[in-house]
C-alpha positions as CSV (number, residue, x, y, z in Angstrom):
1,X,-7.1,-56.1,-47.0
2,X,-7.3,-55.7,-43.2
3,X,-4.2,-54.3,-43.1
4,X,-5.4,-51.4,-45.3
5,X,-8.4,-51.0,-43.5
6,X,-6.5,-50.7,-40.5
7,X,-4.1,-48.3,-41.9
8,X,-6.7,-46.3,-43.7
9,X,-8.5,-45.9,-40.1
10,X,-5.5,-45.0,-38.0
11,X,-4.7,-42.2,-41.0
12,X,-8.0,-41.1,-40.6
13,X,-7.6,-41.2,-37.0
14,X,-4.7,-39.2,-36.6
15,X,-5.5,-36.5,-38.8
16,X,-8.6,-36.0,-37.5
17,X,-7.5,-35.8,-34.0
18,X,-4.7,-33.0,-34.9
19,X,-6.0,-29.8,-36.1
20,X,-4.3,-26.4,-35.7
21,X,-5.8,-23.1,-33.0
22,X,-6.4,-20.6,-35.5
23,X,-7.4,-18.2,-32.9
24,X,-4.4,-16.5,-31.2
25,X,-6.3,-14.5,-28.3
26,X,-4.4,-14.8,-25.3
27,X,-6.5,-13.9,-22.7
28,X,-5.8,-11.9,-19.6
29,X,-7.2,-14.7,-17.3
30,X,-5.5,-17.9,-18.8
31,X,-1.6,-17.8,-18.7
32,X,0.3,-20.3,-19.6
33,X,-0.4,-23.6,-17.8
34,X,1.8,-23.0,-14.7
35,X,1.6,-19.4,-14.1
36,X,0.0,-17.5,-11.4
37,X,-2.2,-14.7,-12.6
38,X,-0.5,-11.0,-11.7
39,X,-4.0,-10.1,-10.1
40,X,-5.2,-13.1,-8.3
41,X,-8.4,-13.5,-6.0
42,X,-7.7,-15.3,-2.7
43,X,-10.5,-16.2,0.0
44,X,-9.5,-15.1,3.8
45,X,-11.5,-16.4,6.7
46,X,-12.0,-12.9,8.1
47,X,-12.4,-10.7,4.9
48,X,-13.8,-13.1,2.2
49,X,-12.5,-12.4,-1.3
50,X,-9.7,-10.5,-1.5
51,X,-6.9,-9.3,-4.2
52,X,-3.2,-10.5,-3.8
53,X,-0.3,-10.5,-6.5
54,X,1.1,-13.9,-8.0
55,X,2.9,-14.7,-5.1
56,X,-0.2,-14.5,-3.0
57,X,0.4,-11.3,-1.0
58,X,-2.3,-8.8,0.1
59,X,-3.0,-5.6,-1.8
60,X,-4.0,-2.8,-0.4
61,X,-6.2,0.5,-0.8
62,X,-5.2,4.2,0.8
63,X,-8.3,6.5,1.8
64,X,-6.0,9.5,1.0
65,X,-6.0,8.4,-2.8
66,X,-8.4,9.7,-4.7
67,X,-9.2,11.1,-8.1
68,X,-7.4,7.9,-9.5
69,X,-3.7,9.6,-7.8
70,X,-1.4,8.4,-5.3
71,X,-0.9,10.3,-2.4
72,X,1.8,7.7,-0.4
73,X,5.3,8.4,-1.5
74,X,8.5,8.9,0.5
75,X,8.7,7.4,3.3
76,X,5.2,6.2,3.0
77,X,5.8,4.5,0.1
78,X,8.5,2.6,1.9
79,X,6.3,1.3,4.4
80,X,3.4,0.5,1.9
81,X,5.3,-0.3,-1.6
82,X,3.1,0.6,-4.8
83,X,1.7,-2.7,-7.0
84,X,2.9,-2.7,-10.8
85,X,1.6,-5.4,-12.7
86,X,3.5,-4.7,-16.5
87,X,1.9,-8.1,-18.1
88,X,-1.3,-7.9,-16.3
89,X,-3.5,-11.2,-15.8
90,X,-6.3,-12.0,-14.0
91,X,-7.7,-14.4,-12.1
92,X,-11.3,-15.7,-13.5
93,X,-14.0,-13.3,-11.7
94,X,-11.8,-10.1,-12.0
95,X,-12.8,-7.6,-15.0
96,X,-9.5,-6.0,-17.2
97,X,-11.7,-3.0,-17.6
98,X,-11.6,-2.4,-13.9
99,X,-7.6,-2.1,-14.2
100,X,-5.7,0.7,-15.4
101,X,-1.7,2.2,-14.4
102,X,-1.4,5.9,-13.4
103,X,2.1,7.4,-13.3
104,X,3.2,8.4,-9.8
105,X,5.1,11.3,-8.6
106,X,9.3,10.2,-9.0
107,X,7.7,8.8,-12.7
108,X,7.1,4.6,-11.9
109,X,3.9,3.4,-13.1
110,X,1.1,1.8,-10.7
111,X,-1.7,-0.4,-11.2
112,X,-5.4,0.5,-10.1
113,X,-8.3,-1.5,-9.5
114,X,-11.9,0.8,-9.8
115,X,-9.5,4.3,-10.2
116,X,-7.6,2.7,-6.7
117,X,-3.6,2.9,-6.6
118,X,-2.8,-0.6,-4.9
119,X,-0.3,-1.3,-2.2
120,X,1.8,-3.9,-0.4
121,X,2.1,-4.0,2.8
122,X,5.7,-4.1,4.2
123,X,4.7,-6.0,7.6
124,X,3.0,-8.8,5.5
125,X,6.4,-11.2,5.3
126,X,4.9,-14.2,4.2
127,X,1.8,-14.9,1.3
128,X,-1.6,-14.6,2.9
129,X,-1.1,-12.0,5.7
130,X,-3.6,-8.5,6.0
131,X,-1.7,-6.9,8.4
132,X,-2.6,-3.7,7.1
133,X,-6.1,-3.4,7.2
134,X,-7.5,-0.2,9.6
135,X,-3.8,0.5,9.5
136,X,-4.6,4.3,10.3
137,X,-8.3,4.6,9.7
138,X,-6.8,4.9,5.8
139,X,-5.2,1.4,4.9
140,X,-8.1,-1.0,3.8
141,X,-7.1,-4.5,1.9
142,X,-8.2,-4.4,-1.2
143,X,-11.5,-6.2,-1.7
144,X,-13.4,-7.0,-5.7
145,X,-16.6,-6.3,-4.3
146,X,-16.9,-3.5,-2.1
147,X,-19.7,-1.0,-3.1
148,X,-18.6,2.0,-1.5
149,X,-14.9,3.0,-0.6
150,X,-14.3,5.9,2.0
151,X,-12.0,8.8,0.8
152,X,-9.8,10.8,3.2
153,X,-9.5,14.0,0.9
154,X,-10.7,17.4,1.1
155,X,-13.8,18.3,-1.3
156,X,-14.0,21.0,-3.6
157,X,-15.0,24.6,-2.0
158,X,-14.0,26.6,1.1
159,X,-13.0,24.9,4.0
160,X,-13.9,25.5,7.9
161,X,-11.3,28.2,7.5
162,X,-12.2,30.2,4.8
């Protein structure tokens, strides 16, 4: 009779402790255990809170982007290489609807943060450098929560000249 018992209870047990996830919503900001998010938020002693890719590595805004286009290709684009994130995740913190991909000029597709194209750097070599930012009064790292970002573009209108 205890044997039953003791059966009966470990049944119980076990199918009580299994059940099956019904709910197949992957979110953007939980990949699989083990993988970095594509957008993550990293804190830096001189900047605070600021955006890197998977591998840790700074991105970047450009001053002479703006109406959600990229303005740095050629030679530029060689020195400051355009972000693509085709899976995007995000670390907790970051909003998806703040992310969007424009299509630049030779056709590749870039990711935005806020209407923002984001960069690399090329001088940042290793995971955790901002070498870029000020590069030019243009180059700023890219940051989640700054209110207000300066654009280097002319306005609508007439300019000095006419």
């Amino acid at each position: 009779m205890k044997h039953l018992f003791f059966i009966s209870l470990t049944l119980l047990m076990l199918f009580t402790s299994c059940s099956s996830d019904d709910n197949d919503n992957n979110l953007d900001n939980n990949p699989p255990l083990g993988d970095a998010n594509a957008v993550r938020l990293q804190d830096d002693a001189a900047f605070g809170s600021i955006l890197t890719n998977s591998d840790g590595f700074t991105l970047y805004f450009f001053a002479v982007d703006s109406k959600g286009n990229s303005n740095c290709n050629g030679g530029c684009a060689d020195a400051w290489p355009p972000f693509f994130a085709e899976n995007l995740t995000l670390d907790n913190g970051l909003n998806a609807s703040d992310f969007s991909t424009i299509t630049r000029d030779d056709g590749s597709q870039q990711t935005t943060y806020k209407g923002w194209p984001l960069y690399y750097f090329a001088n940042d070599v290793e995971a955790g450098q901002v070498n870029g930012d000020g590069v030019g009064a243009t180059w700023f790292v890219a940051k989640p929560d700054y209110s207000v970002m300066l654009v280097s573009a002319q306005l609508i209108g007439a300019n000095v000249n006419g």
